[in-house]
Structures are given as C-alpha cells and as structure tokens.
C-alpha positions as CSV (number, residue, x, y, z in Angstrom):
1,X,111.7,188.6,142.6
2,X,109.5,186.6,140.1
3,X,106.9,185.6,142.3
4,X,107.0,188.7,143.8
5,X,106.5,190.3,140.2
6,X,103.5,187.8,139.0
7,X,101.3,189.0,142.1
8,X,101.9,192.0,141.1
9,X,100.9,191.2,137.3
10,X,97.6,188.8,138.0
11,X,95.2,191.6,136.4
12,X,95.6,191.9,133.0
13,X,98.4,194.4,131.3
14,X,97.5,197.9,130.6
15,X,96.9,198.1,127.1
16,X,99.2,201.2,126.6
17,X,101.9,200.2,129.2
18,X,104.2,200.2,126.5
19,X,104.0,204.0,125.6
20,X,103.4,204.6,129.0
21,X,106.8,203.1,129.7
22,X,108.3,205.3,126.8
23,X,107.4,208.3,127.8
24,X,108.4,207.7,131.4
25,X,111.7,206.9,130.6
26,X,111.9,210.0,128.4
27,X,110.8,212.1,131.2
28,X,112.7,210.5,133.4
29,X,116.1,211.0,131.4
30,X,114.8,215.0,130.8
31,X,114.3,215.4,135.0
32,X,117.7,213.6,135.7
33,X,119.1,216.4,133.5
34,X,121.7,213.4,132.2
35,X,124.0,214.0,129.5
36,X,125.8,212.4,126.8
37,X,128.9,211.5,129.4
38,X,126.5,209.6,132.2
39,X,125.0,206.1,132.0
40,X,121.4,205.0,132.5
41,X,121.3,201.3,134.1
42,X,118.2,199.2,134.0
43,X,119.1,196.4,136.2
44,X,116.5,193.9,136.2
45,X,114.7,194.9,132.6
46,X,111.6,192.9,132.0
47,X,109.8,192.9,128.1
48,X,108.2,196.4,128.5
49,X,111.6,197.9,128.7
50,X,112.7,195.9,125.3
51,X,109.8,196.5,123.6
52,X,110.3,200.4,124.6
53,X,113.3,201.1,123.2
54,X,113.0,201.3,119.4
55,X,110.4,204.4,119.9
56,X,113.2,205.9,122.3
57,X,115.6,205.8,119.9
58,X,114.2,207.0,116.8
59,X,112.0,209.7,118.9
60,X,115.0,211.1,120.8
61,X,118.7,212.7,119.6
62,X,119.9,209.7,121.1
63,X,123.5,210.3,120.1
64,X,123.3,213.4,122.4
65,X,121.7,211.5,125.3
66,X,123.0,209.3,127.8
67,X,124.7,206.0,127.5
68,X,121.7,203.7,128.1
69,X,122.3,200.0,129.7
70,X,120.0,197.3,129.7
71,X,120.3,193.8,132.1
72,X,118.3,191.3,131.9
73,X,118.5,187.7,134.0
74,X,115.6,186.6,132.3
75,X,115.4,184.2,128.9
76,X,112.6,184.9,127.0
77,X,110.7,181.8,128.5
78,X,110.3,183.1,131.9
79,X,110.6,186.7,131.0
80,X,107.8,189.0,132.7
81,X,106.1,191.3,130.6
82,X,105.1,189.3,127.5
83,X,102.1,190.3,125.4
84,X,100.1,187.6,123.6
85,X,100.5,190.0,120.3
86,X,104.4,190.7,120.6
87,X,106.1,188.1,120.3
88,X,109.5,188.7,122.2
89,X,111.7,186.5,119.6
90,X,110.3,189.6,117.5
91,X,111.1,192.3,119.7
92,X,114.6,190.7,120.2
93,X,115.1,190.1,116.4
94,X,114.7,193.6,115.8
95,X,117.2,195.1,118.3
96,X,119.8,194.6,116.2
97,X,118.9,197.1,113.6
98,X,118.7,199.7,116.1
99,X,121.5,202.3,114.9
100,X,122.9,203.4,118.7
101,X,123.5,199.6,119.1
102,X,126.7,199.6,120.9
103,X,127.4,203.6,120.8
104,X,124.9,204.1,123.1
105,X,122.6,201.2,124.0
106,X,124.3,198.4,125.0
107,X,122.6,195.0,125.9
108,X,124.1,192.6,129.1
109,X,123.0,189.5,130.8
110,X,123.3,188.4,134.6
111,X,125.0,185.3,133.4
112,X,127.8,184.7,130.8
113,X,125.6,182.0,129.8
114,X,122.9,183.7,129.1
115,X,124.9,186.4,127.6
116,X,126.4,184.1,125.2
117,X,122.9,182.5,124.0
118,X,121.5,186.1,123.2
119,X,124.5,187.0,121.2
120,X,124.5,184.2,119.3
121,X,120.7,183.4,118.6
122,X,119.8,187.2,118.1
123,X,122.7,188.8,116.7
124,X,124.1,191.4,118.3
125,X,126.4,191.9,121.6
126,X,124.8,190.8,124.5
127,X,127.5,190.8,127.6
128,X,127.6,189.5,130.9
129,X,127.0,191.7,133.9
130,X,127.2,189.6,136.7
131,X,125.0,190.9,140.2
132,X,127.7,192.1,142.5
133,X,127.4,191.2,146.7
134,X,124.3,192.5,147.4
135,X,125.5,192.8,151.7
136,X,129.0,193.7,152.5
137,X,131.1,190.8,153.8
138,X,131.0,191.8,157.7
139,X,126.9,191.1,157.3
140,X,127.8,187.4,157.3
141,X,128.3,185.4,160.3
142,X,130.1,182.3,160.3
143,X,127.9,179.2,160.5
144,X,128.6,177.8,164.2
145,X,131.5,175.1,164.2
146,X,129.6,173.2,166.8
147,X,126.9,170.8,166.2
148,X,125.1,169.4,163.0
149,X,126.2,170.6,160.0
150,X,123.0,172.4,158.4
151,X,121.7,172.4,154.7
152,X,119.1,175.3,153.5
153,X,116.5,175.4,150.7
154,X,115.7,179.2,150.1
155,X,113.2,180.5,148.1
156,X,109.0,179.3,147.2
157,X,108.6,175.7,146.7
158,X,109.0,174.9,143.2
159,X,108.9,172.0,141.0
160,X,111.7,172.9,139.4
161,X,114.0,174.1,142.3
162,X,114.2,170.4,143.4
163,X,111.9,171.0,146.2
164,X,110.4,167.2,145.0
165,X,113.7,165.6,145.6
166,X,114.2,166.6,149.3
167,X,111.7,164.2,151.0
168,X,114.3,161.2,149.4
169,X,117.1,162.8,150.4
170,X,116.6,163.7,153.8
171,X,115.0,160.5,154.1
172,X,117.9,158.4,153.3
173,X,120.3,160.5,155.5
174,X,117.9,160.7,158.2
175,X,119.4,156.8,160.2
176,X,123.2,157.6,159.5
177,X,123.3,161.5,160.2
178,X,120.1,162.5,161.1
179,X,119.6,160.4,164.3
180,X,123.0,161.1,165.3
181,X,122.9,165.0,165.2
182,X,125.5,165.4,161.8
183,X,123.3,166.9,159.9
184,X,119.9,168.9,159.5
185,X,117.6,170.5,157.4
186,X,116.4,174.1,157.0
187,X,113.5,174.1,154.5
188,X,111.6,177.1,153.2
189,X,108.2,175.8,151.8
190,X,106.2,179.1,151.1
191,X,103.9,178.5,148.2
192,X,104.5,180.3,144.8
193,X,101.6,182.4,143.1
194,X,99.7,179.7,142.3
195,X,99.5,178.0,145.2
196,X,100.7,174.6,146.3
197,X,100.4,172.0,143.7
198,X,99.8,168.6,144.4
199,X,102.9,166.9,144.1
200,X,104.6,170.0,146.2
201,X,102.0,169.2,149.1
202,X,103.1,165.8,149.3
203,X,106.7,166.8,149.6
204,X,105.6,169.4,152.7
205,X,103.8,166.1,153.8
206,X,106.7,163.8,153.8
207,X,109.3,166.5,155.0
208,X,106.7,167.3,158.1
209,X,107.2,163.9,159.6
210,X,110.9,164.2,160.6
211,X,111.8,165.6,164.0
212,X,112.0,169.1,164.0
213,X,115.3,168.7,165.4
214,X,116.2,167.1,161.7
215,X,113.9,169.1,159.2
216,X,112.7,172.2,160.1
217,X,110.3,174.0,158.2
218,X,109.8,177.7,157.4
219,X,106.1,178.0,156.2
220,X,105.7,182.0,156.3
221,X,107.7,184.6,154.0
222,X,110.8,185.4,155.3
223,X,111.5,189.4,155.9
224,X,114.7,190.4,154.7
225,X,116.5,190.3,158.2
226,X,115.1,186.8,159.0
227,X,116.2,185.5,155.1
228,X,119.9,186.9,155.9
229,X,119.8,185.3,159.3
230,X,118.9,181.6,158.0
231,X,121.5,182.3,155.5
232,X,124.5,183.4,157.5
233,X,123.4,180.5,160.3
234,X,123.6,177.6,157.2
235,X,126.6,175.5,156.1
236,X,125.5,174.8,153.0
237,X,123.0,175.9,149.8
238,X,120.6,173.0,148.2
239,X,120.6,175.0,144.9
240,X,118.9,171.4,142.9
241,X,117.0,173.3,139.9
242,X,116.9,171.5,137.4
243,X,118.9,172.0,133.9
244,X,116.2,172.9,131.0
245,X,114.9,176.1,133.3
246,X,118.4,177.0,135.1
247,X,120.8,176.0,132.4
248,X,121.2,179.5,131.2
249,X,119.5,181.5,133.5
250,X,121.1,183.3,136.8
251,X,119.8,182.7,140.6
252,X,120.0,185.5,143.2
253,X,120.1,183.1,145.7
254,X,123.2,181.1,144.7
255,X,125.1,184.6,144.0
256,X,123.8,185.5,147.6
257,X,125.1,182.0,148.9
258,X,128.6,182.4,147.0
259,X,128.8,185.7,148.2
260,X,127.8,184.6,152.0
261,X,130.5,182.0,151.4
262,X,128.1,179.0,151.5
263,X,128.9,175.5,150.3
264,X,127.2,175.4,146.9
265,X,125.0,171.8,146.3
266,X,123.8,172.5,142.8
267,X,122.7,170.7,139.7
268,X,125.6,170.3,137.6
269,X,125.5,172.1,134.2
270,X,123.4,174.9,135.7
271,X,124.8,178.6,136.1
272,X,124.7,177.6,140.2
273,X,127.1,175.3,139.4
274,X,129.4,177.1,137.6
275,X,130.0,179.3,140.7
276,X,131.6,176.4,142.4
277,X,135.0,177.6,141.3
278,X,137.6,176.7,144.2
279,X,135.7,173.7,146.0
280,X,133.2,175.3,148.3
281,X,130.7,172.6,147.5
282,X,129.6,169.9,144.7
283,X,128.2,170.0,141.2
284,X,125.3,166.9,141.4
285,X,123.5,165.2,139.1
286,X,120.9,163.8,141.4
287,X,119.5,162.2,144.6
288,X,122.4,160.0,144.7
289,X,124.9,162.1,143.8
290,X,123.3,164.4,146.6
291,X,123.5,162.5,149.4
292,X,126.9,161.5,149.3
293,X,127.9,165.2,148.7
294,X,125.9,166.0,152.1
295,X,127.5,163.1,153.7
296,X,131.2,164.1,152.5
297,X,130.4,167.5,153.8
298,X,129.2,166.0,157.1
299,X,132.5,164.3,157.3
300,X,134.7,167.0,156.8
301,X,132.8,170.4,156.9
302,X,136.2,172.7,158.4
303,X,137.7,171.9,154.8
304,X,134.5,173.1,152.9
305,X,134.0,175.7,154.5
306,X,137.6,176.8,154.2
307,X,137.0,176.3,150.0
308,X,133.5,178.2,150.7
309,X,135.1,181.2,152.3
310,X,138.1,181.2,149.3
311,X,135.6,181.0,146.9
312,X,133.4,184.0,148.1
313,X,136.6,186.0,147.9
314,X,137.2,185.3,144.7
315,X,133.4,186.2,143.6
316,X,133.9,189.9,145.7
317,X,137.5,190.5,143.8
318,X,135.8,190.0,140.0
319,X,132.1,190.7,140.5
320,X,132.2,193.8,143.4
321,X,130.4,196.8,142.7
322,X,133.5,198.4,141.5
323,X,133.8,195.9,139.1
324,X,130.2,195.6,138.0
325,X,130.6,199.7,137.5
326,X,133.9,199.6,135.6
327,X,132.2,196.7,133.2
328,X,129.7,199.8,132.2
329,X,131.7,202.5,131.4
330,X,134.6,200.5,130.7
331,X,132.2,199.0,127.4
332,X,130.7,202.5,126.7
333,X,134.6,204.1,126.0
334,X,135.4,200.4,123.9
335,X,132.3,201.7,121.8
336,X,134.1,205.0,120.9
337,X,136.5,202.2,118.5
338,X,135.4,200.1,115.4
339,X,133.0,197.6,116.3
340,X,133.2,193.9,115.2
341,X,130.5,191.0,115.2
342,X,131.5,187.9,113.4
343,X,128.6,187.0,111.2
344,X,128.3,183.4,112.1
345,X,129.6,181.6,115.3
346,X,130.4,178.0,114.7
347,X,130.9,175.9,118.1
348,X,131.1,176.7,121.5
349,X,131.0,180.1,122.6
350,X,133.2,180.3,125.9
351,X,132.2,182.5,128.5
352,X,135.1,183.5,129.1
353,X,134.9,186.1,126.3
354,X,131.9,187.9,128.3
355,X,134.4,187.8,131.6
356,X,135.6,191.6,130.7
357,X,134.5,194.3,128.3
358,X,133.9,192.2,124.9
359,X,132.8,194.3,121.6
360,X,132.6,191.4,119.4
C-alpha cells in the first residue's frame, strides 16, 4: 500500500489538496444524505485527512452530522501526506481541542500499540481498530503436507523488512535442509519506489545462486490472485522487520498470514510478533535465533501448523468484520456517557485497554 501510494505521490503535492480534501468530504457527506445516527469510516487515513478535519468541524453543524471515524496504521514517521510547512506533531497536537472529540469524531489505530503511543503522547483517545480477514477462511488452502516445508518473504525488498538477513539464513540451512528437500524458500524481491539499493542487490545476488529448487525468486509484482496463491501454498511467514520501524506500527501482511493461518517468523517486540498468540510460529531476535526456528519447524511442521490454524481462529473470533463494526458503533453509543482522560499516564500502558470499546 505504501509503495503503491509514493508512486502515486512522486510529483509534488497540490498546493490546495488540503481544501480540496475538505470540501470533498463535505460534499461527499451532503450526497450520502448521512445523518446524525450513521458513521463515516476512513480506513486507511493519511495526513490530508488529519489536517482536514478542524475546518470540517468548525465549518459544519457537526453535532447534527454523522459520527465520523478516523484509522490510521501509520506513525507520523512513515505517514504519507506530510507537508514541509505542517508539521504533523502540530496537526496532531491540536486534535485534541477539537470540541466533537469523542461525541462525534473519534480517533483509532490499526495496532493497540500504536493506539496506545498516540494517546499517550498527544492527548486524547486514540483506540485500536484492528484490520479484520480481508478473504473469508474457505479462500485458503492448506499448504501441502508432502514435501519441503516452505518459508515466504511477501512484499518489496526492503532494508528494513530483513530482506538483508535472508542470504545468511538460507545459506546456513542450505547443507542440513536444503540439499535434503526439508525446507525451501519463496522470495519476493520486487524493488520499492526507489529502486534497488546497493546492499538489496547484493542480497538478490547471493539468493540467486541457490538451486531454484531451494530459493526461488519472484522478481515481477504479484496480481492479487498470484499473491493469495503463494500465500495459501507457504508454511510459514518471514515477517524479520526490524524493531525501531515496526515496533508500533501494523503489517497487512502478517494480519493476512495470521488470518491464512501461517506460521508467524517475526522479529520479537514488533506488532507481527504480538500476533503469535497460541504457538503458530516464533518471536526471533535474529539470524540465529531464525534458523533454529526454521529448523524446529522443519522438524515438526504437523504441530505448527496445528497452533497456526488455532491461532487464525482466534484472530477471525476477536477481529472479524462483525467485530471490527461493533468496535465503531459500540464506541459512538459509550460517547453518549461522561468522558474521562486521565491527565498523565505514568508506566506502561497495556494494550489490553484498547482490546474493546475504551473511553478513557
């Protein structure tokens, strides 16, 4: 989605995208002919929409309007939509003197991480939404029983996915479970916006010299179909990003792989690796740590992908669409009661909190 979003963004930024934007979304709400009793979701909200909202509010009856709700799986690092001369700590400092804060604008996150470092750095309620399955359960095949067990890298190939680390680690598997059919590679190496830097290219090098048989590689975009397929066919998810860019921040490729009820290999105290909840795979904290998980999945991969298939239950049950609708209203009827926000936090704030409808 980001990558996808930058080409779109290589000229420069409108200079009056921002109003534009505004009265769009006034328009919009006027042709939907939506009342005070529906809810407006924007899913996947970039800067723009944050920036927007203050002139929505004070140009519209907004207490008469509908409920609006506004996800985000961005931090404000890797946000899209940033203008050298609005700063977004600015834009986000201000939300919380908007007066339909929690009546009828309400903030979320795609993480209860995430959702928890807004809240507490900005100031007001900032819950956790978390993306529901996008495909229903019946979409996913079964990875075949027989033959080697296979590990997938999805997505461009980034720095800070890992994509550096898989040379070493295929290398060092390559004489105990490579050469004796255990275990392979499926690889996506598509470049991201910018190209392939250096140190990427070396890492397609290295990767290329393994028998196809052990390492394949997936140079060309994948269609939606095709990215499904690899998916479904895989046994397990290399999900390596590393902690300073993935800490807080959600992935729609490990909910995908949770959801597809994929053995999760991600970098431990990442969001990924907090979806490892009954088993199905291993929190790592490097190449070391990587390789034996592959190998211990090698070994017995009936009994992951038993915990795999138990933990993608799980994720349907709390995060299904039903759910992710019920967390919307459910928070828009809570706001009909006395709001509370402490005004200091002190400690850890447990995600747990941001599991249901939260107020304060």
């Amino acid at each position: 989605m980001y990558d996808r979003y930058r080409a779109d963004k290589r000229a420069s930024l409108p200079p009056d995208l921002d109003a534009r934007l505004l009265r769009e979304l006034k328009e919009g709400i006027a042709a939907a002919r939506v009342g005070e009793r529906d809810h407006v979701v924007f899913h996947t909200a970039y800067a723009d929409v944050y920036r927007a909202l203050p002139g929505y509010v004070a140009g519209t009856d907004w207490s008469r309007g509908p409920c609006l709700h506004v996800c985000t799986p961005y931090d404000l690092e890797t946000m899209p939509g940033k203008t050298p001369g609005s700063p977004l700590a600015d834009v986000f400092s201000g939300l919380r003197t908007i007066e339909a804060v929690d009546r009828k604008l309400f903030f979320w996150a795609e993480t209860p991480q995430l959702a928890a470092h807004f809240t507490a750095r900005y100031g007001f309620n900032v819950r956790a939404l978390p993306l529901p399955p996008p495909r229903p359960e019946s979409d996913y095949a079964a990875a075949a029983e027989a033959g080697p067990v296979t590990a997938l890298y999805l997505g461009a190939a980034r720095e800070e996915k890992g994509f550096l680390h898989l040379p070493d680690i295929a290398a060092r598997l390559y004489e105990s479970h490579g050469r004796t059919g255990k275990l392979r590679f499926v690889i996506q190496c598509t470049p991201q916006i910018v190209g392939y830097v250096p140190s990427i290219k070396a890492a397609i090098e290295a990767l290329s010299r393994f028998p196809a048989a052990y390492v394949r590689l997936i140079e060309a975009p994948l269609g939606e179909d095709e990215y499904h397929a690899e998916l479904a066919a895989c046994d397990a998810v290399l999900l390596l990003y590393n902690q300073k860019n993935y800490r807080i921040r959600g992935s729609g490729i490990a909910v995908e792989a949770v959801c597809a009820g994929k053995c999760l290999l991600a970098r431990r105290d990442t969001f990924c690796a907090s979806l490892i909840t009954h088993g199905g795979g291993r929190a790592v904290d490097g190449v070391d740590d990587t390789v034996h998980a592959l190998a211990e999945l090698a070994k017995r991969p009936g009994e992951y992908r038993e915990r795999a298939s138990t933990q993608a239950a799980h994720y349907r049950r709390a995060s299904g669409a039903q759910a992710y609708v019920r967390r919307i209203i459910g928070q828009a009827d809570e706001s009909r009661r006395v709001p509370f926000f402490p005004s200091s936090i002190a400690g850890h704030v447990s995600p747990v909190l941001f599991g249901s409808a939260w107020t304060g």
